[in-house]
PyMOL CGO cylinders between C-alpha atoms (Angstrom):
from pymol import cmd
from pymol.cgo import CYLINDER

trace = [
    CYLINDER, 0.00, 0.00, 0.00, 2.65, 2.46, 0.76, 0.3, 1, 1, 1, 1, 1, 1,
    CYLINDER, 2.65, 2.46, 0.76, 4.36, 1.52, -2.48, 0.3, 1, 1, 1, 1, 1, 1,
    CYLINDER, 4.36, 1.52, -2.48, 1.81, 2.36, -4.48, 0.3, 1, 1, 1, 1, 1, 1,
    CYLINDER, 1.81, 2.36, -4.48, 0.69, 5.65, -2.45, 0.3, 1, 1, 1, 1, 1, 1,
    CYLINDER, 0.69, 5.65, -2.45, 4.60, 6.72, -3.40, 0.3, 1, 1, 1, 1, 1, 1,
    CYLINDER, 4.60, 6.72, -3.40, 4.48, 5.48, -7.02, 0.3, 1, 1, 1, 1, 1, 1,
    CYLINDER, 4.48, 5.48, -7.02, 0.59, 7.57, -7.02, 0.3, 1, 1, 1, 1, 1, 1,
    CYLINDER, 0.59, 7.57, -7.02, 3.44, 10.30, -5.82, 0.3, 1, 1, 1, 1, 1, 1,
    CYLINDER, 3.44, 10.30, -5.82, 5.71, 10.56, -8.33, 0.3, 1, 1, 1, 1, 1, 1,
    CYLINDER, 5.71, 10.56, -8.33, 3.56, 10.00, -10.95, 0.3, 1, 1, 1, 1, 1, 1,
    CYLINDER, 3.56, 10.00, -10.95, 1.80, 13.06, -10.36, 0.3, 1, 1, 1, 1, 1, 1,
    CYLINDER, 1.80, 13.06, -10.36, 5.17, 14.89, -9.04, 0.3, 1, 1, 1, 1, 1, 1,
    CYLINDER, 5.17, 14.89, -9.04, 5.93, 14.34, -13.33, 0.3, 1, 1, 1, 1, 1, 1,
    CYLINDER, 5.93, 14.34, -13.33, 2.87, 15.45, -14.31, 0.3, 1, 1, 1, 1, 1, 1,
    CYLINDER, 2.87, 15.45, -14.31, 3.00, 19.08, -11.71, 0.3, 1, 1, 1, 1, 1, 1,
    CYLINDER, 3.00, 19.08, -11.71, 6.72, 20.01, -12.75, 0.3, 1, 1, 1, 1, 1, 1,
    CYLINDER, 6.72, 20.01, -12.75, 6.15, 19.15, -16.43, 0.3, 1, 1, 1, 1, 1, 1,
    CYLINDER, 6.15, 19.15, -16.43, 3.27, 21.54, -16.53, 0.3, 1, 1, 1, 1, 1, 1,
    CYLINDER, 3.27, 21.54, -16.53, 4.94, 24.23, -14.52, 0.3, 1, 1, 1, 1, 1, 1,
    CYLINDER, 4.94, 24.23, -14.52, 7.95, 23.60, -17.45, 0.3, 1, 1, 1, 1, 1, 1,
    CYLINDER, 7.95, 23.60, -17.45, 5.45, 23.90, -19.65, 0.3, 1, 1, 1, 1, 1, 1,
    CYLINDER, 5.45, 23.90, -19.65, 3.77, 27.30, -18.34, 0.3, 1, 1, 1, 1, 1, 1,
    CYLINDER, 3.77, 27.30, -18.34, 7.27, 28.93, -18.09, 0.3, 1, 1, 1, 1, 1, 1,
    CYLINDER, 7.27, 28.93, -18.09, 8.48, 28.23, -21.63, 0.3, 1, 1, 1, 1, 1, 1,
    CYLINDER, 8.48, 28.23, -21.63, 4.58, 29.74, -22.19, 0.3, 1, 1, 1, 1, 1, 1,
    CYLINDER, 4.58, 29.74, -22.19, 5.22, 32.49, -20.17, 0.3, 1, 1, 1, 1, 1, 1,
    CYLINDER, 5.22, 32.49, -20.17, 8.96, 33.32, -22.22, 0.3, 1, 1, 1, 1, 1, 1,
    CYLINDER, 8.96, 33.32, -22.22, 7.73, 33.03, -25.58, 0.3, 1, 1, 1, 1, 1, 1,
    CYLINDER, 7.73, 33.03, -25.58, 4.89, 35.79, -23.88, 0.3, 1, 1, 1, 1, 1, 1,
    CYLINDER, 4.89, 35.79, -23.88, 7.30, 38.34, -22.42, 0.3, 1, 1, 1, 1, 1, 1,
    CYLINDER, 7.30, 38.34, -22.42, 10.61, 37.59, -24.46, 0.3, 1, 1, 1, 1, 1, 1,
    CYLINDER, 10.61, 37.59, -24.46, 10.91, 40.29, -27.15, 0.3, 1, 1, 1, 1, 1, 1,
    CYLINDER, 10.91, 40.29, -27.15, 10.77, 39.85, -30.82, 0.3, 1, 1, 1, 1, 1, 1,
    CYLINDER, 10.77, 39.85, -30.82, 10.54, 41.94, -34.00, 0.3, 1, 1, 1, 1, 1, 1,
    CYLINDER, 10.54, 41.94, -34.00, 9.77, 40.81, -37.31, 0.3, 1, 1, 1, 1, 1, 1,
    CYLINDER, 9.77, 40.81, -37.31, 9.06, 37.31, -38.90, 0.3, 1, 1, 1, 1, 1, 1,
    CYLINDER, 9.06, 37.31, -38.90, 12.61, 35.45, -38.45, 0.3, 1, 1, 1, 1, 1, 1,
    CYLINDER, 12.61, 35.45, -38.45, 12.59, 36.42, -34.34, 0.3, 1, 1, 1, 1, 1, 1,
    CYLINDER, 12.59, 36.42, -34.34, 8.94, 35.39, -33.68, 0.3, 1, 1, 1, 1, 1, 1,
    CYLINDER, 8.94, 35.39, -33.68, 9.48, 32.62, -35.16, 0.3, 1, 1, 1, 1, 1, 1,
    CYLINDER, 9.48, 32.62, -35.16, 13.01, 31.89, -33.08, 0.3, 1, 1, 1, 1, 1, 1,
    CYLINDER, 13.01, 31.89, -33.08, 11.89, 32.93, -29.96, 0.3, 1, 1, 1, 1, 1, 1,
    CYLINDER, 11.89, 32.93, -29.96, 9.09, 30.71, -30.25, 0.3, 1, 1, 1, 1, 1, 1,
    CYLINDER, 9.09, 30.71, -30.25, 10.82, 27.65, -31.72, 0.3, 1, 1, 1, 1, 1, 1,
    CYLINDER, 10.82, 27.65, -31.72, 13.35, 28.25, -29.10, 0.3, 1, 1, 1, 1, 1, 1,
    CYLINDER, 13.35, 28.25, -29.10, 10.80, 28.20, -25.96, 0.3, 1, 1, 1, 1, 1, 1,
    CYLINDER, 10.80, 28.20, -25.96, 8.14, 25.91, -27.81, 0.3, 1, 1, 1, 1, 1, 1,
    CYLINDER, 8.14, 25.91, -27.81, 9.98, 23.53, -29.14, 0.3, 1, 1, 1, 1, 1, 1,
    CYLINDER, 9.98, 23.53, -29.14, 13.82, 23.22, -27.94, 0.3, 1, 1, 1, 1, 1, 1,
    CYLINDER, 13.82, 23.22, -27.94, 13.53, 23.35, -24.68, 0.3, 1, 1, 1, 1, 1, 1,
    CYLINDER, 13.53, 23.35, -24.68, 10.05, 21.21, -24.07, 0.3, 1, 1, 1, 1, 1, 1,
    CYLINDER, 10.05, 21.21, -24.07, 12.41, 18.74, -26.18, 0.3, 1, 1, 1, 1, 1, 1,
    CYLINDER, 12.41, 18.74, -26.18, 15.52, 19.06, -24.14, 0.3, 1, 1, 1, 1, 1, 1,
    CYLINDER, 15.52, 19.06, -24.14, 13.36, 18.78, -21.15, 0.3, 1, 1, 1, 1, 1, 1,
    CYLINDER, 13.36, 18.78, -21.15, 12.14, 15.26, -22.61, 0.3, 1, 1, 1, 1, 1, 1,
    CYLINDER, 12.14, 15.26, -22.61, 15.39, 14.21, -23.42, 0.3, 1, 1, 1, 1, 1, 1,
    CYLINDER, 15.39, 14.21, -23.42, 17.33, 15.13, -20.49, 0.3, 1, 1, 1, 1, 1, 1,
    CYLINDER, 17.33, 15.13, -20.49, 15.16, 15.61, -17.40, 0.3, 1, 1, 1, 1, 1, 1,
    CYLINDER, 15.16, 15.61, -17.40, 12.50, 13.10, -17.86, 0.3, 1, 1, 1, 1, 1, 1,
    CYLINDER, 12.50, 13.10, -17.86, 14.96, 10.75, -19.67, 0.3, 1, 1, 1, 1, 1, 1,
    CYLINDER, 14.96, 10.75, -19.67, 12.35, 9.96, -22.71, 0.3, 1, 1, 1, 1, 1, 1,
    CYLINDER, 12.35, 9.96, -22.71, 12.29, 10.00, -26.39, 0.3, 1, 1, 1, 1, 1, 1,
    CYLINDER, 12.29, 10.00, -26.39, 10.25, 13.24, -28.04, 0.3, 1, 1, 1, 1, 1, 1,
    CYLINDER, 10.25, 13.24, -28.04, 8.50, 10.44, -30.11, 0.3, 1, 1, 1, 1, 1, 1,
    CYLINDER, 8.50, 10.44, -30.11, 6.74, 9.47, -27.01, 0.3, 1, 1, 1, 1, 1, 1,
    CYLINDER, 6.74, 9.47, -27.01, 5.17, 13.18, -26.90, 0.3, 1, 1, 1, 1, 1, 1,
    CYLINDER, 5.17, 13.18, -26.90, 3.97, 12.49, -29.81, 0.3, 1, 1, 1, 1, 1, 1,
    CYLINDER, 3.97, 12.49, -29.81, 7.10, 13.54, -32.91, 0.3, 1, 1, 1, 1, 1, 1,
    CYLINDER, 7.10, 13.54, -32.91, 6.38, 9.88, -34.75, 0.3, 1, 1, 1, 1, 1, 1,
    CYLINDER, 6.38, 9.88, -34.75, 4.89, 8.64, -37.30, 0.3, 1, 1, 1, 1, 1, 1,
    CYLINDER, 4.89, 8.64, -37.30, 3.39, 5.30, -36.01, 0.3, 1, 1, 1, 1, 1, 1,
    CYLINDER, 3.39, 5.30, -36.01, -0.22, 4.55, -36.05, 0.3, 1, 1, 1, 1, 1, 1,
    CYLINDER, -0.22, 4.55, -36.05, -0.53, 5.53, -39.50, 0.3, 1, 1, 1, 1, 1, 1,
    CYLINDER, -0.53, 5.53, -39.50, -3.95, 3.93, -40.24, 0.3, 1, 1, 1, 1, 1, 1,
    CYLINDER, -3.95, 3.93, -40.24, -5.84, 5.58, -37.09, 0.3, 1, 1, 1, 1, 1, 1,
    CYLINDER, -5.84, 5.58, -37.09, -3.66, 9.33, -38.27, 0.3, 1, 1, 1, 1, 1, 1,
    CYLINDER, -3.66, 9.33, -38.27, -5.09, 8.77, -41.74, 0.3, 1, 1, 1, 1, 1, 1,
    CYLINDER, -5.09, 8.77, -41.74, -8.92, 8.33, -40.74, 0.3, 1, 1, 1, 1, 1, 1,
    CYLINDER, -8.92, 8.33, -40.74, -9.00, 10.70, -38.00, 0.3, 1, 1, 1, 1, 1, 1,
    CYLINDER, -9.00, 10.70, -38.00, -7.34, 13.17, -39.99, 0.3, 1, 1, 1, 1, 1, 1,
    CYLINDER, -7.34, 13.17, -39.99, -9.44, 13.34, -42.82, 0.3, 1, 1, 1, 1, 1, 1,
    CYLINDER, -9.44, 13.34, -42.82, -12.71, 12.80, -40.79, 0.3, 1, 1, 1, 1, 1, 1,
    CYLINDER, -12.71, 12.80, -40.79, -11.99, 15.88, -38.51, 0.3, 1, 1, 1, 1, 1, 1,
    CYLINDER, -11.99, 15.88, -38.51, -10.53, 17.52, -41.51, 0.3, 1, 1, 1, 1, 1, 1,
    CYLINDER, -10.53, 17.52, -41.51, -14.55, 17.15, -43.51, 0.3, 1, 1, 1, 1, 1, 1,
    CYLINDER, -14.55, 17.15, -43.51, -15.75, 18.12, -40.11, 0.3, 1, 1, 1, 1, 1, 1,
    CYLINDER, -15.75, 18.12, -40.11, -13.81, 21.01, -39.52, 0.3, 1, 1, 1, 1, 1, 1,
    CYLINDER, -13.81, 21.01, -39.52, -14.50, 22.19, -43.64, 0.3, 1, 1, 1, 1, 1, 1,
    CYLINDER, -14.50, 22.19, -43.64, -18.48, 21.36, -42.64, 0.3, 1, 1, 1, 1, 1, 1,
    CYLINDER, -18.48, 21.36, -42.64, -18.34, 23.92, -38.99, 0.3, 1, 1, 1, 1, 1, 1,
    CYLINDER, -18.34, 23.92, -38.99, -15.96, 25.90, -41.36, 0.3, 1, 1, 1, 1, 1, 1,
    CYLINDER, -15.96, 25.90, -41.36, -18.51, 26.48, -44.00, 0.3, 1, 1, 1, 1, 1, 1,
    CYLINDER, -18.51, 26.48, -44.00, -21.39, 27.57, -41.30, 0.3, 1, 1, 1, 1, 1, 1,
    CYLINDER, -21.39, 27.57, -41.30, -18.97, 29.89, -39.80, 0.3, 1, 1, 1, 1, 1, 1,
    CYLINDER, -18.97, 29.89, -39.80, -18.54, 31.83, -43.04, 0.3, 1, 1, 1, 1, 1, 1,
    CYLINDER, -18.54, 31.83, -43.04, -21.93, 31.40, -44.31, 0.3, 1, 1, 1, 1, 1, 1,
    CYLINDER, -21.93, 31.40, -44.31, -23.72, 32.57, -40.96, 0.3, 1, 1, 1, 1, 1, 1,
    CYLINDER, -23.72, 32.57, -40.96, -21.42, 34.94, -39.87, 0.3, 1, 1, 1, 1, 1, 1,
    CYLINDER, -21.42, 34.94, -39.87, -19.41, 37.56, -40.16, 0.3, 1, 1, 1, 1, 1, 1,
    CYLINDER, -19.41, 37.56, -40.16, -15.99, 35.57, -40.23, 0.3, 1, 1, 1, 1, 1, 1,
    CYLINDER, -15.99, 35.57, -40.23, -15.20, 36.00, -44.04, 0.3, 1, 1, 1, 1, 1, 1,
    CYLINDER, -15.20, 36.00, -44.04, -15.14, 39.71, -43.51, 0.3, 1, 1, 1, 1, 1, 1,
    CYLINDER, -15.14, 39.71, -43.51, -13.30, 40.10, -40.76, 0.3, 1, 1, 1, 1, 1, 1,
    CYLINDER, -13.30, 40.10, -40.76, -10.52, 36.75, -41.52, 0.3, 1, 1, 1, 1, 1, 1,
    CYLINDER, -10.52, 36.75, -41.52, -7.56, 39.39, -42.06, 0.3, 1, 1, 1, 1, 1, 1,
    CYLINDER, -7.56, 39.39, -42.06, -4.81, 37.47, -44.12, 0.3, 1, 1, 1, 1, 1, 1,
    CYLINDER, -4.81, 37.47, -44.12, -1.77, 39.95, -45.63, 0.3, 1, 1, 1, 1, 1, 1,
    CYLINDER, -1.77, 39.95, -45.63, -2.50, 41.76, -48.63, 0.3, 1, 1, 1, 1, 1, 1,
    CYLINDER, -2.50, 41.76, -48.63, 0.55, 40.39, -50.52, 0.3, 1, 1, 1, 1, 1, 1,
    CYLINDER, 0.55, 40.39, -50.52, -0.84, 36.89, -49.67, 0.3, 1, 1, 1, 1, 1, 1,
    CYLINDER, -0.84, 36.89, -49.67, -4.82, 37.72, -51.26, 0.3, 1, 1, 1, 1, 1, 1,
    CYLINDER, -4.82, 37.72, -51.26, -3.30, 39.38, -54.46, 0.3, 1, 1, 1, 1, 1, 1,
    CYLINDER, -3.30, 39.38, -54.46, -0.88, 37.17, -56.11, 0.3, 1, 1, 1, 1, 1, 1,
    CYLINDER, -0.88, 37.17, -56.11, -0.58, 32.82, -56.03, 0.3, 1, 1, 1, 1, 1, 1,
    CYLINDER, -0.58, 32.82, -56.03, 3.11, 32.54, -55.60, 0.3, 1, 1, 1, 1, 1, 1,
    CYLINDER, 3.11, 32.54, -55.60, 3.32, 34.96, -52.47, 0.3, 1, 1, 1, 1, 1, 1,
    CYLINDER, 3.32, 34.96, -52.47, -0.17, 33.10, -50.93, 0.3, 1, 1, 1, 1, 1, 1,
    CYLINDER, -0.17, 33.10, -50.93, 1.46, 29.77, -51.07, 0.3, 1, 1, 1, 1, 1, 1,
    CYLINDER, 1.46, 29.77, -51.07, 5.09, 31.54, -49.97, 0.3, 1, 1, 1, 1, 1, 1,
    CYLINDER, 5.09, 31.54, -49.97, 2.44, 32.49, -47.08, 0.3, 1, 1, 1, 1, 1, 1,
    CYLINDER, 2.44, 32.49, -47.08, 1.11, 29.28, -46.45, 0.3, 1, 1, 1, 1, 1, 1,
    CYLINDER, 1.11, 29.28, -46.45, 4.24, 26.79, -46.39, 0.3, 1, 1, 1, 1, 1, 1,
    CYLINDER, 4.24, 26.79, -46.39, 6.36, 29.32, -44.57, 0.3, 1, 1, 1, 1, 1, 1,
    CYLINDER, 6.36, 29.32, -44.57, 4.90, 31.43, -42.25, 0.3, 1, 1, 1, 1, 1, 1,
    CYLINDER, 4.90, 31.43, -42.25, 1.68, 29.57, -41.80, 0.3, 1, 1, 1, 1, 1, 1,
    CYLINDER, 1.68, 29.57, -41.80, 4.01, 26.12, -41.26, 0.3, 1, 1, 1, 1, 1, 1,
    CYLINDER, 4.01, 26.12, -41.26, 6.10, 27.36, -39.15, 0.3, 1, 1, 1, 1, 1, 1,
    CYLINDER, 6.10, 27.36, -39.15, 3.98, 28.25, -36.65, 0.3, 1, 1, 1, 1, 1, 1,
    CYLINDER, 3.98, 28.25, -36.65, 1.52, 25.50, -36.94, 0.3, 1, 1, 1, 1, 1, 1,
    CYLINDER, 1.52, 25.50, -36.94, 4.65, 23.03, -36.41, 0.3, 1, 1, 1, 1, 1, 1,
    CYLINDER, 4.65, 23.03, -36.41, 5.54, 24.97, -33.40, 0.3, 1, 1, 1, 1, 1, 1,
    CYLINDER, 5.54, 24.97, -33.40, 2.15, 24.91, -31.90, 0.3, 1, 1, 1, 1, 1, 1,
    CYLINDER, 2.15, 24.91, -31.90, 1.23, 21.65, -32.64, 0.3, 1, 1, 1, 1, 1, 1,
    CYLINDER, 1.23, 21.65, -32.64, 4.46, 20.33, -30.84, 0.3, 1, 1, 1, 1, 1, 1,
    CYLINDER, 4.46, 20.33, -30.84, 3.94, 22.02, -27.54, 0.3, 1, 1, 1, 1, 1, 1,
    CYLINDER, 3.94, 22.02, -27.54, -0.01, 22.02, -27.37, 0.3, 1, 1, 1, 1, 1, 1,
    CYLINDER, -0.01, 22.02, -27.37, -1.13, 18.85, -28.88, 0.3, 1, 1, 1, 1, 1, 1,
    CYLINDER, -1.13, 18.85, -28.88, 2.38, 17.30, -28.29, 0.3, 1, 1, 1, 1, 1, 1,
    CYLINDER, 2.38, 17.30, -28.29, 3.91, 18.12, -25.18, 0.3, 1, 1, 1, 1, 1, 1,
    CYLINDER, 3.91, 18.12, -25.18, 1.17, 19.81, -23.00, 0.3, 1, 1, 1, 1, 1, 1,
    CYLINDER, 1.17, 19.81, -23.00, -1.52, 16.72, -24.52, 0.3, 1, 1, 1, 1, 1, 1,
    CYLINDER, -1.52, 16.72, -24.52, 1.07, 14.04, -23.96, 0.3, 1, 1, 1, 1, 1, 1,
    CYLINDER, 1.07, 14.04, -23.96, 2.07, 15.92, -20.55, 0.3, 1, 1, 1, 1, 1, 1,
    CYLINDER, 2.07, 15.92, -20.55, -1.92, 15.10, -19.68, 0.3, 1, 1, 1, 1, 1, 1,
    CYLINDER, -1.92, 15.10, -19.68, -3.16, 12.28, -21.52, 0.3, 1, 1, 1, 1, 1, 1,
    CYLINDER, -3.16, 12.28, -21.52, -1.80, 9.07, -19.51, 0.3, 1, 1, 1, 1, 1, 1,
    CYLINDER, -1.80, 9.07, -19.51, -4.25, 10.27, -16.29, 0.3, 1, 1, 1, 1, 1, 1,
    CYLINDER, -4.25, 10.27, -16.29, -6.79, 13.07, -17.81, 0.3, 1, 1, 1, 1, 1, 1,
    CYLINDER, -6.79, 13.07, -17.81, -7.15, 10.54, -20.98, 0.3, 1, 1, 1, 1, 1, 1,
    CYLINDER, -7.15, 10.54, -20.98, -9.50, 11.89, -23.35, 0.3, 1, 1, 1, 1, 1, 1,
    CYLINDER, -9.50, 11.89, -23.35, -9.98, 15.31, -21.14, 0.3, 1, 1, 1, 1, 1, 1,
    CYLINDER, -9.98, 15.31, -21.14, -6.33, 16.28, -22.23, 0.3, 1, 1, 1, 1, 1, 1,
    CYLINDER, -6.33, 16.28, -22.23, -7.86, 16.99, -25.56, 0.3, 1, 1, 1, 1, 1, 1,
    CYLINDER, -7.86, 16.99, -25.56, -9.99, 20.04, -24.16, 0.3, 1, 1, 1, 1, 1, 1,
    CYLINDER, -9.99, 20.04, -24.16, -7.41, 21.11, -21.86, 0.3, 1, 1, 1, 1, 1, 1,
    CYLINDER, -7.41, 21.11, -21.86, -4.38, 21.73, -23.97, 0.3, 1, 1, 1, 1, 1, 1,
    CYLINDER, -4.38, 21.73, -23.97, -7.00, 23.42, -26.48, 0.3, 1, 1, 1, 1, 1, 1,
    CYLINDER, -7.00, 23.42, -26.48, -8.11, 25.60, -22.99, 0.3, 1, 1, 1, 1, 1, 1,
    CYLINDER, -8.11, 25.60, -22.99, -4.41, 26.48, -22.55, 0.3, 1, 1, 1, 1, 1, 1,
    CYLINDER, -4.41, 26.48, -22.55, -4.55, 27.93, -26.11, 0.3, 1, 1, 1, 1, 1, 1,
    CYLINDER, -4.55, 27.93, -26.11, -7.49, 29.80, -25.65, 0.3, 1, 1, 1, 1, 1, 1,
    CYLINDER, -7.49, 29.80, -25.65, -5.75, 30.82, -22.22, 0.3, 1, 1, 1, 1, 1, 1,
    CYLINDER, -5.75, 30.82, -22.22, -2.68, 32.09, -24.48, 0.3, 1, 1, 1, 1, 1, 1,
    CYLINDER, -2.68, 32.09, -24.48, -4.89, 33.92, -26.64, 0.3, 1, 1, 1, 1, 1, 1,
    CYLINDER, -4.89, 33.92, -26.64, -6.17, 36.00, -24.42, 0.3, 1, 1, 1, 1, 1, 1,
    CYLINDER, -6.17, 36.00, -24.42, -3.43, 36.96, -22.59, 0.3, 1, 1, 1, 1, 1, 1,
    CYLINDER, -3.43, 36.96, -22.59, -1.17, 37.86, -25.16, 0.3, 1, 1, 1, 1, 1, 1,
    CYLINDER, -1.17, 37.86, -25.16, -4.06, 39.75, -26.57, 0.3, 1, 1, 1, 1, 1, 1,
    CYLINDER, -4.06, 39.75, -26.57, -4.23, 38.36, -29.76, 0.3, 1, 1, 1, 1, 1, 1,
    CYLINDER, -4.23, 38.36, -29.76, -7.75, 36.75, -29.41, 0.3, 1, 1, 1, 1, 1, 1,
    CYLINDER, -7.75, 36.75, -29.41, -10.75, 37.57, -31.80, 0.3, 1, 1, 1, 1, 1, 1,
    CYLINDER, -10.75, 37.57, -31.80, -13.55, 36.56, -33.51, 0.3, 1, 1, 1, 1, 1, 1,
    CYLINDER, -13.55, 36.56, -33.51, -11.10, 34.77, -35.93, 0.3, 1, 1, 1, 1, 1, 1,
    CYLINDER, -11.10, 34.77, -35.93, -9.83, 32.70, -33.11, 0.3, 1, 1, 1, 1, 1, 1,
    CYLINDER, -9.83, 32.70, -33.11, -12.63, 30.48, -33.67, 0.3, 1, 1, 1, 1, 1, 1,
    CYLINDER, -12.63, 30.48, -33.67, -10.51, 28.96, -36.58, 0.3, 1, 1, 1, 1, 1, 1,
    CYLINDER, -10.51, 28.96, -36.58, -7.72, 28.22, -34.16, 0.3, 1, 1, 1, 1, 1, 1,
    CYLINDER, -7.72, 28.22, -34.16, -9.50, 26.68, -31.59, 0.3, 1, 1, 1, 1, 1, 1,
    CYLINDER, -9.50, 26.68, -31.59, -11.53, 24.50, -34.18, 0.3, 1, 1, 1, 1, 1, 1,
    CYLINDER, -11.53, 24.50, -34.18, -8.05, 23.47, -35.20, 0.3, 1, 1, 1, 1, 1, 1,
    CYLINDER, -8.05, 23.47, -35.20, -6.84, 23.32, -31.68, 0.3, 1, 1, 1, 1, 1, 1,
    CYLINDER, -6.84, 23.32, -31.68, -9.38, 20.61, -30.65, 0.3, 1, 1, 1, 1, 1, 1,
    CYLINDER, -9.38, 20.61, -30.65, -9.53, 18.87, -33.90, 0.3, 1, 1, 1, 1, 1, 1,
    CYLINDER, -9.53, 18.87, -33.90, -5.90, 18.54, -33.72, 0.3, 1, 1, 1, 1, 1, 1,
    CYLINDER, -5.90, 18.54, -33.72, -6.10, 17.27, -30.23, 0.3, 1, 1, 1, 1, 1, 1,
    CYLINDER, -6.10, 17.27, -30.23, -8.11, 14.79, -31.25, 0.3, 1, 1, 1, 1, 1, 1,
    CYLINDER, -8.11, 14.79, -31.25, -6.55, 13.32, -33.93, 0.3, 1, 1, 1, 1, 1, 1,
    CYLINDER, -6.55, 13.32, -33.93, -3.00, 13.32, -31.87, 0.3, 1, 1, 1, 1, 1, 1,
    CYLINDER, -3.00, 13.32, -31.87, -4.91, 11.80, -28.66, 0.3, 1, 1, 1, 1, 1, 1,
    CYLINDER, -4.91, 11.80, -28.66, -6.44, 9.14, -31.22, 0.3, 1, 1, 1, 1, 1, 1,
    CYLINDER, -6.44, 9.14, -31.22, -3.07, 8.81, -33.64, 0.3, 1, 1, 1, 1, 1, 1,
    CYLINDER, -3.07, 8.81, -33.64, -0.67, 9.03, -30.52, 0.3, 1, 1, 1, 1, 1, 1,
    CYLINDER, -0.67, 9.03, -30.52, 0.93, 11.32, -32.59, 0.3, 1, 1, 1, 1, 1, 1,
    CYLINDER, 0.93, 11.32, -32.59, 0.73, 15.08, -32.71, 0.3, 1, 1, 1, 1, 1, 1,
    CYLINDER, 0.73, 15.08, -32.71, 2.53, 14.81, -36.49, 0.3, 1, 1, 1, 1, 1, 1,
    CYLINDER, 2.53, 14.81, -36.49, -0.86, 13.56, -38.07, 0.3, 1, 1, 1, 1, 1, 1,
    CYLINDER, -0.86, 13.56, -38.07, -2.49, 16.94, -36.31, 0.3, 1, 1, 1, 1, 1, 1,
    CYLINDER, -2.49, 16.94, -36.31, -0.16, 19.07, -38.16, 0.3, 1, 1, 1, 1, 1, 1,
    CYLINDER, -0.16, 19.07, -38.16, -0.58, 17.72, -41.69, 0.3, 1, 1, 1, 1, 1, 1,
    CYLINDER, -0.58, 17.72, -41.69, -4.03, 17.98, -40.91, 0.3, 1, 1, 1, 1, 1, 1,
    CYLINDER, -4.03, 17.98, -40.91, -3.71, 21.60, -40.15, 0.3, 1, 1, 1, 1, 1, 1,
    CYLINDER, -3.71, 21.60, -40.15, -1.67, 22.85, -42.91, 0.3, 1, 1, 1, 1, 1, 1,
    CYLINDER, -1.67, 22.85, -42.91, -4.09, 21.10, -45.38, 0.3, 1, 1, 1, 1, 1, 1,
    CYLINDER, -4.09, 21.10, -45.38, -7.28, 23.02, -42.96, 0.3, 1, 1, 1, 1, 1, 1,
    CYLINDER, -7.28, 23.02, -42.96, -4.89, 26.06, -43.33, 0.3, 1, 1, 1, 1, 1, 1,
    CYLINDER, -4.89, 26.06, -43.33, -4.62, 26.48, -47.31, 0.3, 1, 1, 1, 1, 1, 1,
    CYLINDER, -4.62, 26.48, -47.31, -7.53, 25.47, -48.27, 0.3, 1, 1, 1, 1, 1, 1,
    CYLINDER, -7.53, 25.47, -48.27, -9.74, 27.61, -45.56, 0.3, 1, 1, 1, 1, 1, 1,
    CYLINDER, -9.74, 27.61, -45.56, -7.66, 30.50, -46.92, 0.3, 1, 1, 1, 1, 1, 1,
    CYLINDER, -7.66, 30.50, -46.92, -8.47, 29.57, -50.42, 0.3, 1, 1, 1, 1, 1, 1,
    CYLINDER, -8.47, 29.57, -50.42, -11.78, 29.73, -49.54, 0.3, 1, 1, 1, 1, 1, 1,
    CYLINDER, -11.78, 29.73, -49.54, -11.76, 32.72, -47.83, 0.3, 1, 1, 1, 1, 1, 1,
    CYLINDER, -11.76, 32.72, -47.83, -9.81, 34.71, -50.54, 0.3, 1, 1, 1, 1, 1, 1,
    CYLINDER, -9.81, 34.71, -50.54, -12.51, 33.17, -53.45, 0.3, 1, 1, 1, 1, 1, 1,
    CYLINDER, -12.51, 33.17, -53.45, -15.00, 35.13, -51.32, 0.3, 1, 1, 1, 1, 1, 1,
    CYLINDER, -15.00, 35.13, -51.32, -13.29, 38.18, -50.96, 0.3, 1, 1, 1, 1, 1, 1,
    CYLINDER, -13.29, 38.18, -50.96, -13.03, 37.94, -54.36, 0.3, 1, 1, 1, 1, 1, 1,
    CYLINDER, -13.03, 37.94, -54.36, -16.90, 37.25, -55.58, 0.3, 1, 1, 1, 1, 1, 1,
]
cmd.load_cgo(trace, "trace")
């Protein structure tokens, strides 16, 4: 009994300094400053993703693949991705026919007006940051969560978002988008074990939502 009151423990000793890890390399990428495309997207590859993955490596003595970098589970990746993916086009499609979303979706005017630059865009500054946010919300903070929350880590690393959001002041109307993506992608990477399957699905989301919204602007 006392053995597994101590194991109980340090299970959940893990899971408290992993979050608080977590909430500081949060808190950095919050308060750390940047200017420009190339240092957003270093400061924020630097506390998203280097040092959750150092942490991994050298503190809790795992591989990042267990977090959720791998590419196993292929078949379950596959047919959760693509059913959230119709979902998220069919809540998608509501959202622009019902509301005011398609007016007020702001993408850069260099991106609406001419292919090349849209896809530049899409695969570079869109990917980046979608890589860097699926790795620490639906990889490390979901992973962080998922082996005693189960299926509740889904809604809880999609909270922390939301949580994110609002304090770095960056939350709108449009956030809807990312927090569709936020808990379809937590989904898929609670379903797939893998948070890589989450990211493919939102870079495909990405384009073709922005497609979609520039063919409107554009009727």
């Amino acid at each position: 009994m006392i053995s597994t009151k101590k194991n109980f423990f340090l299970a959940n000793k893990e899971i408290s300094v992993s979050l608080l890890v977590a909430f500081a390399c949060l808190f950095f990428s919050f308060v750390f400053p940047a200017h420009g495309f190339v240092q957003i997207i270093t400061k924020n590859l630097f506390f998203l993703v280097i040092i959750p993955a150092l942490y991994i490596k050298i503190i809790l003595k795992k591989e990042v693949g267990d977090f959720g970098l791998n590419l196993k589970n292929g078949k379950e990746g596959i047919v959760w991705g693509a059913s959230v993916l119709f979902f998220s086009f069919f809540i998608s499609f509501l959202l622009i026919k019902f509301t005011t979303l398609k007016n007020s979706y702001l993408l850069p005017d260099y991106a609406t007006g001419n292919f090349l630059f849209f896809l530049l865009y899409e695969l570079l500054f869109v990917n980046f940051f979608l890589f860097i946010q699926d790795f620490f919300y639906r990889g490390f903070i979901l992973f962080i969560l998922k082996e005693k929350l189960f299926f509740w880590a889904v809604f809880i690393q999609s909270f922390v978002l939301v949580l994110s959001l609002i304090l770095s002041g960056t939350a709108s109307f449009n956030s809807l988008i990312t927090i569709l993506m936020s808990l379809g992608g937590g989904l898929i990477a609670y379903k797939s074990r893998s948070f890589v399957y989450a990211y493919l699905y939102a870079i495909i989301f990405s384009i073709i939502f922005d497609s979609y919204i520039i063919y409107n602007l554009n009727q």
